[in-house]
FIMAR-241983 format. One record per residue (C-alpha): residue number from 1; residue in one letter; x, y, z. Coordinates in steps of 0.2 Angstrom, whole numbers, always signed. Layout:
BEGIN
{NUM, "a", {X, Y, Z}}
...
END
This chain:
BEGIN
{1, "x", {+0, +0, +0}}
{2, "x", {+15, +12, +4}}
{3, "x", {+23, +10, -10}}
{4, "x", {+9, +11, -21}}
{5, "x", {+7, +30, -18}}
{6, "x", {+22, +30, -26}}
{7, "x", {+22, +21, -42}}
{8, "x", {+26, +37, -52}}
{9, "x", {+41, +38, -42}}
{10, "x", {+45, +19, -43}}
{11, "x", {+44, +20, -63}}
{12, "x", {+56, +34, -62}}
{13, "x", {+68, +25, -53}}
{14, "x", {+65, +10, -64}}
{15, "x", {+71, +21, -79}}
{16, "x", {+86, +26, -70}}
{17, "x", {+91, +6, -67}}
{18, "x", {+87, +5, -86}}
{19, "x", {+99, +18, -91}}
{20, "x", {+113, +8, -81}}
{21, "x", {+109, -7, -89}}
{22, "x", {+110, +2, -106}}
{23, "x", {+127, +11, -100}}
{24, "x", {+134, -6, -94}}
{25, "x", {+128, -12, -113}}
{26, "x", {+137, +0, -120}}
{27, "x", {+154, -1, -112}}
{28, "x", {+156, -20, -114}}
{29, "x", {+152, -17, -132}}
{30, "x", {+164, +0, -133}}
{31, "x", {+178, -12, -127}}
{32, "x", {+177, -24, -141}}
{33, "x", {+174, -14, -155}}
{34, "x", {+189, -4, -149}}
{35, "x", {+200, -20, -147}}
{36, "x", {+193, -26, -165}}
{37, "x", {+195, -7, -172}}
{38, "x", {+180, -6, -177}}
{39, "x", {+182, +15, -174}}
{40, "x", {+165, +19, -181}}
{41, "x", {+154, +8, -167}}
{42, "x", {+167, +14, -155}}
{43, "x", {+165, +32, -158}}
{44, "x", {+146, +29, -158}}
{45, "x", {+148, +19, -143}}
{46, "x", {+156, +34, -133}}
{47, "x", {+143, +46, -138}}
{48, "x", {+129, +35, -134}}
{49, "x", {+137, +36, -117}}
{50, "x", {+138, +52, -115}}
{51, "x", {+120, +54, -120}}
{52, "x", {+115, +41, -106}}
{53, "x", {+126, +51, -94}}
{54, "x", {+116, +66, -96}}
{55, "x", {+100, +58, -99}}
{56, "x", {+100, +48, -83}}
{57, "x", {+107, +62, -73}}
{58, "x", {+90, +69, -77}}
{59, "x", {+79, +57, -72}}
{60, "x", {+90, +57, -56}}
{61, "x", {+89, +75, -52}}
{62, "x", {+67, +73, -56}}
{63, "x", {+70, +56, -41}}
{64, "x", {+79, +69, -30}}
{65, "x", {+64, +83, -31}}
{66, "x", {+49, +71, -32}}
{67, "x", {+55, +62, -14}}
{68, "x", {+57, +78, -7}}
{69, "x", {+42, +91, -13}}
{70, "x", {+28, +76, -13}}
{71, "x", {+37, +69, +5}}
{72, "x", {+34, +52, -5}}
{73, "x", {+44, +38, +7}}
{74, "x", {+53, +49, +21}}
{75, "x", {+58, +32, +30}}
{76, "x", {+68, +26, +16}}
{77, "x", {+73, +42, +6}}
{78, "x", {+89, +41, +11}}
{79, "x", {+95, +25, +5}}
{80, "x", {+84, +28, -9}}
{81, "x", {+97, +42, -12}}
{82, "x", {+112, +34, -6}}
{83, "x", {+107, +18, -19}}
{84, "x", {+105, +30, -35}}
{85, "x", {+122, +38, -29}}
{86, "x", {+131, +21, -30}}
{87, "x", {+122, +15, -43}}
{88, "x", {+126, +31, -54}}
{89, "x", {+144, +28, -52}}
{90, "x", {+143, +12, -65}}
{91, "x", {+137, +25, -76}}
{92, "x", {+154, +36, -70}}
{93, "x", {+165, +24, -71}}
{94, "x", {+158, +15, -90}}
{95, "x", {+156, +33, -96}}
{96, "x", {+175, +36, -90}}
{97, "x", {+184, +21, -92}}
{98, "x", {+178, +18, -110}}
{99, "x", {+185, +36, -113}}
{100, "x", {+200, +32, -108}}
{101, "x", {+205, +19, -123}}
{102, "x", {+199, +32, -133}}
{103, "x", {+213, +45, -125}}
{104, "x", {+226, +34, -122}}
{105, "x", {+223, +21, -134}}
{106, "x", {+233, +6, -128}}
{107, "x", {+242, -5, -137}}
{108, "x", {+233, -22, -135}}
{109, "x", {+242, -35, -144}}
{110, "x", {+233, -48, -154}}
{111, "x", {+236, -62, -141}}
{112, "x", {+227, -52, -126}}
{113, "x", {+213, -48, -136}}
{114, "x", {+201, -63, -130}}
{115, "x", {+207, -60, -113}}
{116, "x", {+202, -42, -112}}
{117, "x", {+183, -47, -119}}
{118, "x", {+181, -61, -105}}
{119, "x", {+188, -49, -91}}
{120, "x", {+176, -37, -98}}
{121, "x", {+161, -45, -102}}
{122, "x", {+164, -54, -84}}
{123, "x", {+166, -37, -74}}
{124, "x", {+152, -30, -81}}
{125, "x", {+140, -48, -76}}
{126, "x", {+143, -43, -58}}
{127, "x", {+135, -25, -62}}
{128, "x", {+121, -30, -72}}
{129, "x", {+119, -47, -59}}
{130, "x", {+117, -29, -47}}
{131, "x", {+100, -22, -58}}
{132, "x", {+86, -36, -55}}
{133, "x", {+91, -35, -37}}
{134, "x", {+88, -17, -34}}
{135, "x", {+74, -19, -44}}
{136, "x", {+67, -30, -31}}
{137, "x", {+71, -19, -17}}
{138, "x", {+54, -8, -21}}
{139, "x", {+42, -25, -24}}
{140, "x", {+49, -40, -14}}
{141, "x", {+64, -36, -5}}
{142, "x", {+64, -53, +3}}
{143, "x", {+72, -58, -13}}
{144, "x", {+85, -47, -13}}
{145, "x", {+97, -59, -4}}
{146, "x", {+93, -72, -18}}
{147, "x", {+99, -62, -31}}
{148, "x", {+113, -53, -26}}
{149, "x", {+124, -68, -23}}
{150, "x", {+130, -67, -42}}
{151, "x", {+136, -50, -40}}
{152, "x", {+148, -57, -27}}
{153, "x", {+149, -73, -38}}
{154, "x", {+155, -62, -53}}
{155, "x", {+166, -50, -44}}
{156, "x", {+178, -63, -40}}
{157, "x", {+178, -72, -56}}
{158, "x", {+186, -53, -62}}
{159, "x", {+197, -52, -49}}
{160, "x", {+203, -72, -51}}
{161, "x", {+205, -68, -71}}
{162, "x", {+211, -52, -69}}
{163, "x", {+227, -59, -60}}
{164, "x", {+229, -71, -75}}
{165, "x", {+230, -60, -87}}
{166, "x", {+243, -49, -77}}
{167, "x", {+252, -64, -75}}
{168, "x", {+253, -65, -91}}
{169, "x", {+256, -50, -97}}
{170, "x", {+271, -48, -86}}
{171, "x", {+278, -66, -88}}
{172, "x", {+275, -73, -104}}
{173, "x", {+273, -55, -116}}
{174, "x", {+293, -53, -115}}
{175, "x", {+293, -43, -134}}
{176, "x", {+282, -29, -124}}
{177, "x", {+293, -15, -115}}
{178, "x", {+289, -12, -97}}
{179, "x", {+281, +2, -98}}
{180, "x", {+268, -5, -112}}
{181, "x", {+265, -21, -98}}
{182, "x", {+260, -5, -84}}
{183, "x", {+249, +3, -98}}
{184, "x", {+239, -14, -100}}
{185, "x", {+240, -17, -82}}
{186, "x", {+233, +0, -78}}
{187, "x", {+217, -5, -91}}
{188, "x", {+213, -21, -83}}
{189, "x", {+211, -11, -66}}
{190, "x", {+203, +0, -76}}
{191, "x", {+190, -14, -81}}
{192, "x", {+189, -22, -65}}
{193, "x", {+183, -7, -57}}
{194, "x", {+166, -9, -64}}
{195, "x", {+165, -27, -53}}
{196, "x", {+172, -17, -38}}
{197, "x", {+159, -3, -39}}
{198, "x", {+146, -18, -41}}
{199, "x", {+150, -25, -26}}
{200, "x", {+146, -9, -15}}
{201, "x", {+131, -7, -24}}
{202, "x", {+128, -27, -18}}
{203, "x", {+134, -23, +0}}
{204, "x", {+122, -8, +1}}
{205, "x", {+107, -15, -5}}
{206, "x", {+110, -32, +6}}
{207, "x", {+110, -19, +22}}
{208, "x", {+93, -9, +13}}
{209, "x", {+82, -24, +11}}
{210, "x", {+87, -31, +28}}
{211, "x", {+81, -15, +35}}
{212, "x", {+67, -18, +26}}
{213, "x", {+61, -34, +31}}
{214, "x", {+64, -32, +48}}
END
């Protein structure tokens, strides 16, 4: 019944998850048409970005001002708040990271390729593993639990594979200098922080929905 006031609200918040969802689309997809030099997609990819940036800042801002100036769910306002916050730095951090290749444009040899596509499209399951479970705060929070386990699930598969390809960048890729083997390394952190940020999201919204039941 309470949250049923609110369903204006609630489909707000919905189109913001969406625009992570599309954000998160969009950077695995930037990564691989950068790595296959497809420059055209990947040039379209960082402008779609930047439009979802912009776009679901909007939406947040509208959130922000509806909570407030209807009073709509005082109780949980906050980590409603706190939630979009942490949840809009997958946006960030897809929106910046895939800027960055574009910037510094790493040299990827041929051999990493793959590697860099299952880091990728791993760290990025542990963000979008992050969306059905938030979506589930606001209509059965008891089953929040049961679907953030892969966000956690993900996020060490990342950091396990993102150690193997370090290892192998600085142990088997001996024709690169040392400084292009710090350059890769920096991107694979780079790619790995999508999982990180995941896992905050996870950790916050395990404590919300707990709150919630209880």
């Amino acid at each position: 019944m309470f949250f049923s006031k609110a369903n204006k609200t609630i489909e707000l918040i919905d189109s913001f998850f969406n625009c992570v969802d599309q954000t998160l689309l969009l950077f695995k997809e930037g990564v691989k048409n950068y790595l296959y030099k497809n420059t055209e997609n990947f040039n379209n990819n960082l402008q779609s970005l930047a439009n979802l940036e912009i776009e679901s800042d909007q939406i947040r801002r509208s959130i922000e001002n509806t909570l407030y100036t209807q009073s709509l769910m005082p109780q949980l306002r906050g980590d409603i708040l706190r939630l979009l916050e942490e949840m809009d730095k997958l946006i960030d951090h897809s929106k910046k990271n895939l800027f960055q290749f574009d910037v510094e444009m790493p040299l990827i040899p041929q051999d990493l390729v793959q590697d860099f596509i299952k880091l990728t499209q791993v760290s990025v399951s542990a963000a979008e593993s992050v969306i059905p479970a938030a979506k589930s705060y606001f209509n059965e929070p008891a089953t929040v639990s049961e679907k953030i386990h892969r966000v956690f699930f993900y996020e060490k598969e990342t950091d396990v594979f993102a150690d193997v390809v370090r290892r192998k960048i600085f142990r088997e890729m001996n024709s690169l200098k040392l400084s292009e083997k710090f350059h890769l390394r920096y991107f694979t952190l780079h790619i790995e922080n999508i999982s990180d940020t995941a896992e905050k999201v996870a950790d916050l919204l395990t404590i919300m929905a707990i709150k919630r039941i209880v």
